[in-house]
C-alpha positions as CSV (number, residue, x, y, z in Angstrom):
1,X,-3.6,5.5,-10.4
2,X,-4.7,2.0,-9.6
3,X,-4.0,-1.0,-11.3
4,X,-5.1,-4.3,-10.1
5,X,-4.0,-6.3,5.5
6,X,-4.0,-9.9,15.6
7,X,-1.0,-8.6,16.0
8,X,0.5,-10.9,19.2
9,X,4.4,-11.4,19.0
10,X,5.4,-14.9,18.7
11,X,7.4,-16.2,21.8
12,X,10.7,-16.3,19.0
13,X,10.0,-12.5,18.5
14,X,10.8,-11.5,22.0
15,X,14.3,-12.8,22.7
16,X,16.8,-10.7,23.5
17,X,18.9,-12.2,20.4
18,X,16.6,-12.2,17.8
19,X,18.1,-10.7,14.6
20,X,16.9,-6.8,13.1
21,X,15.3,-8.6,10.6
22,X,12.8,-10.6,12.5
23,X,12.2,-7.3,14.6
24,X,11.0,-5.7,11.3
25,X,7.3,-5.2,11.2
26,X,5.5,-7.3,8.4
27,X,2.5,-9.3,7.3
28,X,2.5,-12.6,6.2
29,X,-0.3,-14.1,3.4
30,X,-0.4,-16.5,1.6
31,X,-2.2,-16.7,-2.0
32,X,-4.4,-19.4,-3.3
33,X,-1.7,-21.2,-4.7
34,X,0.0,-20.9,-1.1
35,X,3.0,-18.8,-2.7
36,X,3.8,-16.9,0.9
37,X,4.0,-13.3,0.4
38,X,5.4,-10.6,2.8
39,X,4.2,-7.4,3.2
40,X,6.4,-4.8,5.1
41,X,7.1,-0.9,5.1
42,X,9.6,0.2,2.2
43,X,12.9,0.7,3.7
44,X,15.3,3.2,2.2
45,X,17.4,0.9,0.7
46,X,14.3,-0.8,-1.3
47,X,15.3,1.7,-4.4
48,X,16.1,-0.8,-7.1
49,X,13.7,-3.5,-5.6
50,X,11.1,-1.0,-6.1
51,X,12.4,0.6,-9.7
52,X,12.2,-3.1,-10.7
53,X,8.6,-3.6,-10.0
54,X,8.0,-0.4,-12.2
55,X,10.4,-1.3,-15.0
56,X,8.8,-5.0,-15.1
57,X,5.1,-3.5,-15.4
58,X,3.2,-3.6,-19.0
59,X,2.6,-0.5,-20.3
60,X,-1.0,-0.7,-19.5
61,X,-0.4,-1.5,-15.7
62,X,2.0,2.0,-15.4
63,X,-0.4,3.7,-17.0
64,X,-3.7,2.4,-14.7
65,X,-1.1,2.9,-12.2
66,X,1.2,6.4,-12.8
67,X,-1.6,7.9,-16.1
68,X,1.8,7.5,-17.8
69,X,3.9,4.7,-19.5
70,X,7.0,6.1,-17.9
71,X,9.4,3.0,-17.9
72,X,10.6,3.4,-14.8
73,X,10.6,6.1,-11.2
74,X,11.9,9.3,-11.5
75,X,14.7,9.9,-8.1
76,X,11.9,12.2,-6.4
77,X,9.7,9.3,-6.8
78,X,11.7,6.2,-5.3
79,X,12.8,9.0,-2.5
80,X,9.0,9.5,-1.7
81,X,8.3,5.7,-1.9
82,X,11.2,4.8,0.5
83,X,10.7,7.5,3.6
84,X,7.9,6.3,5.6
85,X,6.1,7.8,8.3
86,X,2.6,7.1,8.6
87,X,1.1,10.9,9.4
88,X,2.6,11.8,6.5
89,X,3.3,9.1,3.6
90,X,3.4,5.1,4.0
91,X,4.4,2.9,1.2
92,X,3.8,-1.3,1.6
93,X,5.7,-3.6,-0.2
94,X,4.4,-6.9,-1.7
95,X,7.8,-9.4,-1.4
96,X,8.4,-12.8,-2.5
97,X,11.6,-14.8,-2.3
98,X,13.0,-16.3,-6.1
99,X,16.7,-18.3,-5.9
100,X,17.0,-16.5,-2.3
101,X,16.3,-13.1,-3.3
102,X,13.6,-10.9,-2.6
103,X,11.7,-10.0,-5.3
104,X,8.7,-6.9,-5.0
105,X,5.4,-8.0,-6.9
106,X,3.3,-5.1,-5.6
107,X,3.5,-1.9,-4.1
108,X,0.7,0.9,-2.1
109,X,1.1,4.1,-1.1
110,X,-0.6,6.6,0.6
111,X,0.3,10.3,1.1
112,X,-1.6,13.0,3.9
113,X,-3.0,15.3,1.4
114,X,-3.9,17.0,4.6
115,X,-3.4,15.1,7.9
116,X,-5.9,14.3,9.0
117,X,-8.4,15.0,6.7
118,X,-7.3,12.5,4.3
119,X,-4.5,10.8,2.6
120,X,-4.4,10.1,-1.4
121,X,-3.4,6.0,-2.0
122,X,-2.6,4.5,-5.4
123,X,-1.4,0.8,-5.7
124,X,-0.2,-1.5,-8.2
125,X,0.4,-5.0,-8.9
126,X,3.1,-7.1,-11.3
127,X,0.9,-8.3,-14.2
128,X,1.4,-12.0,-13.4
129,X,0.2,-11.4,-9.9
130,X,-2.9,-9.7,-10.8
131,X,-6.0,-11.1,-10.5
132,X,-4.6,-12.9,-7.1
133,X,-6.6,-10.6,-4.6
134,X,-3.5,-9.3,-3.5
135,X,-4.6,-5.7,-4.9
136,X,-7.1,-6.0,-2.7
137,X,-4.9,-6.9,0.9
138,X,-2.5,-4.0,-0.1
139,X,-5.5,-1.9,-0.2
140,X,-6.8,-3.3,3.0
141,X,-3.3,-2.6,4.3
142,X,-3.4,1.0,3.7
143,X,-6.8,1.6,5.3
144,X,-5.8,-0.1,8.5
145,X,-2.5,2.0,8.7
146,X,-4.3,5.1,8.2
147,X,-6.6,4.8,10.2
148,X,-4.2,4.6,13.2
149,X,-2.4,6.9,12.2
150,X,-5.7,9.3,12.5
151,X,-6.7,9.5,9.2
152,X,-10.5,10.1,8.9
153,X,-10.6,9.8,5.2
154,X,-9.1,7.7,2.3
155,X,-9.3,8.8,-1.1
156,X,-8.2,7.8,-4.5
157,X,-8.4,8.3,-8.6
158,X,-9.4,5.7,-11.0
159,X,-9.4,5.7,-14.6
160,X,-13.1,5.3,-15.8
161,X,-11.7,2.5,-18.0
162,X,-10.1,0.7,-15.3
163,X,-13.4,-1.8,-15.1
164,X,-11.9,-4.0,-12.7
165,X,-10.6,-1.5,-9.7
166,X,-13.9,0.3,-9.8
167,X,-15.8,-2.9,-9.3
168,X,-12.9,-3.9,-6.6
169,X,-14.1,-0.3,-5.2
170,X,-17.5,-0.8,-4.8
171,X,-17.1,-3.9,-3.1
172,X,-14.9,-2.9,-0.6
173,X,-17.2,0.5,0.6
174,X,-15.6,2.8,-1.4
175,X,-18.1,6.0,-3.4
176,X,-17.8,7.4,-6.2
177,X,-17.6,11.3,-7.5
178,X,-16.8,12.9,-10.6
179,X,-13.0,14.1,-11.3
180,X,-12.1,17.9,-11.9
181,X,-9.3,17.0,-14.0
182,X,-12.1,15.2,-16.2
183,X,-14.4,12.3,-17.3
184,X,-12.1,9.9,-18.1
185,X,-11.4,9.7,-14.5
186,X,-13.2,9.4,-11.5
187,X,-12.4,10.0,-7.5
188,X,-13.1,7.3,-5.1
189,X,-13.3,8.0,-1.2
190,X,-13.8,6.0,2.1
191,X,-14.6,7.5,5.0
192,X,-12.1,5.9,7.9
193,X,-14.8,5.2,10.6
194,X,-14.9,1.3,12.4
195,X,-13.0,-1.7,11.8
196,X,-14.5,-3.1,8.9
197,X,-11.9,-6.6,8.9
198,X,-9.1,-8.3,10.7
199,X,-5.8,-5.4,10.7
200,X,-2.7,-6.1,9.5
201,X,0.2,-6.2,12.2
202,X,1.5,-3.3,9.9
203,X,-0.9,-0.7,12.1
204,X,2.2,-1.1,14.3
205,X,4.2,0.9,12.1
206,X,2.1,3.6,13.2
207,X,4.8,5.0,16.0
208,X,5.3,6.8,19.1
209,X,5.9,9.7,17.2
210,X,2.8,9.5,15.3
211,X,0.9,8.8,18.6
212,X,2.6,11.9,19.8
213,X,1.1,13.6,16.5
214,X,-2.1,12.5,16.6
215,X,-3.3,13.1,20.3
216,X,-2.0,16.9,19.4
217,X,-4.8,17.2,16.9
């Protein structure tokens, strides 16, 4: 399923005229080489931004990613991907602008598999941008989202072959248990407990809604 994020509003952000698009919610980063990249909730018009990601992918990265080498997202799928609501499923996109387009280079998800118990994530990453840590901030990404959303647990499956996600796993806190679906893959959990870094200003996606939600429990 894997293949290998201070939130004070700028002065500009707080204008009565500033545009819808600076009033979306998103992270900024910035990788080694200083490529800025943007990370922001799927919106549901992000359908063929995302179904390009997924068509672009090797066959090895959908498979790490989906246990499949399906070419591209089925419409259940990119409907899933692009209704957000952080109690219940939350997909970050990984954006970058080429000739004055936006252009998606990663993707996470996680869906409650129950709220609050836990929530299942997967993520994956454009093969030329692996190996960039980014894998790793989408990750962090989810976590901090879930866990304000309530979430007490994070869980995920990993092929046993994957070598470099499980070692990525292990660094960032994450154990490991056996799979019932079989060896070749294994099931990774985190329990959701203390802030273990800096959160991304996308735990502000987590709503009034999902406030509303949570205190209920």
């Amino acid at each position: 399923m894997l293949n290998l994020l201070n939130f004070p509003l700028g002065w500009k952000q707080l204008l009565p005229f500033r545009s819808p698009a600076s009033r979306e919610v998103h992270d900024t980063w910035r990788l080694k080489d200083g490529t800025a990249v943007t990370l922001r909730a799927a919106r549901t018009d992000d359908g063929e931004l995302i179904q390009a990601l997924v068509r672009g992918l090797s066959e090895k990265s959908r498979y790490h990613r989906f246990f499949s080498p399906i070419h591209e997202l089925t419409p259940r799928m990119l409907d899933r991907f692009t209704h957000n609501a952080a109690t219940d499923a939350m997909t970050v996109v990984a954006i970058v602008q080429q000739d004055g387009e936006e252009v998606a280079i990663a993707m996470a998800q996680y869906v409650a598999d129950p709220y609050p118990e836990r929530c299942d994530f997967g993520v994956v990453v454009a093969d030329e941008w692996q190996r960039s840590g980014l894998g790793r901030k989408l990750i962090e990404s989810l976590i901090c989202i879930a866990r304000a959303a309530g979430f007490e647990r994070i869980e995920g499956d990993v092929l046993v072959e994957n070598v470099p996600i499980h070692r990525l796993m292990r660094d960032m806190g994450f154990g490991f248990g056996p799979h019932p679906d079989g060896a070749y893959l294994s099931r990774v959990k985190k329990q959701l407990v203390a802030e273990e870094w800096k959160c991304t200003p996308l735990t502000a996606l987590v709503g009034k809604a999902d406030r509303v939600r949570i205190a209920a429990t």
